[in-house]
Every structure is written in C-alpha cells, then in structure tokens.
N, C-alpha and C positions, 0 to 999 in steps of 0.2 A: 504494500500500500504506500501511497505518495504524501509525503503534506500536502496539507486541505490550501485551494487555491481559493483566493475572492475573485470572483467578477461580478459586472453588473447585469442586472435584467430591468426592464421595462414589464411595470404589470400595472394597467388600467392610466396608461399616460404617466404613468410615477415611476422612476429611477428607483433601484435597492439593490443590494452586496449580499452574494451570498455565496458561502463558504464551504465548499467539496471538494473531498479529492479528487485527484486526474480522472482516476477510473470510473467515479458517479458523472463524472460531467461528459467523457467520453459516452457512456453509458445513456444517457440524458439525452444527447446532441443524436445518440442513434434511436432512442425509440423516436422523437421527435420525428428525424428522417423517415420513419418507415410507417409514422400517422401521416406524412405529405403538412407536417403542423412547424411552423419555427418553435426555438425553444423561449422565446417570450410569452409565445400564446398557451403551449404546454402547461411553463410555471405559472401563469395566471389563470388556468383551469384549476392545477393543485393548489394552490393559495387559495382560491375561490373554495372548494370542496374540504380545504382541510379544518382541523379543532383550530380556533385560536388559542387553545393549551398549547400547541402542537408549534415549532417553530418552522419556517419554510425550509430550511435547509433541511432537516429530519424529517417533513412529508415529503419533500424530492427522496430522498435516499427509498424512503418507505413504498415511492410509487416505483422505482426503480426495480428495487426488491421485489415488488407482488407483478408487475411487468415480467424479469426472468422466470419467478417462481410460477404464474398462468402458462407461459411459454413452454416451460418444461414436462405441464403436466398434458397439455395438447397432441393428439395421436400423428 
C-alpha cells in the first residue's frame, strides 16, 4: 500500500480534498471509467448517498470495496 495522496474533487459546484491511497484512486478512476461517469460525478453520487457519520474519503474506499466484492461474486 502507498501513502494516502490528496486531491481535489468538484461535488455540486464546491471544491474539496480528499485523501487515498494510489491504489483507491487508481481503483476509483477505473470503476468511474467503466460506468462511462467522471470521477467528480461518481464522488458526488457517494457523498450524496453516504451517512454524514461517515466521512467521504471512507464511503469512497467502502464503495470501492462493495464494487470488487459484487464483481467477484458475478458468474
């Protein structure tokens, strides 16, 4: 695993920083690609649907995770 990088996103016209490592945003950038979705509109769907217990960076990682783990279990 890599240290956690910041970049920014764009969610509902507002700038924000958020912090994963290589492999979540690698990760992220490709489910996006393969909805035909950028990854601002993505993160603004999970922000949209997540807890606000819940911080963005740790529902990205969580949507990531249940993305591989559906994939894996599909015949």
């Amino acid at each position: 695993m890599s240290r956690p990088v910041k970049r920014s996103l764009t969610l509902h016209q507002h700038r924000t920083s958020v912090t994963l490592e290589d492999e979540f945003w690698q990760a992220f950038r490709e489910i996006a690609e393969a909805q035909n979705k950028g990854i601002n509109q993505l993160a603004t769907e999970i922000d949209d649907a997540r807890d606000p217990e819940i911080g963005l960076a740790t529902a990205i990682r969580l949507s990531v995770l249940a993305h591989y783990r559906a994939a894996r279990k599909e015949p």
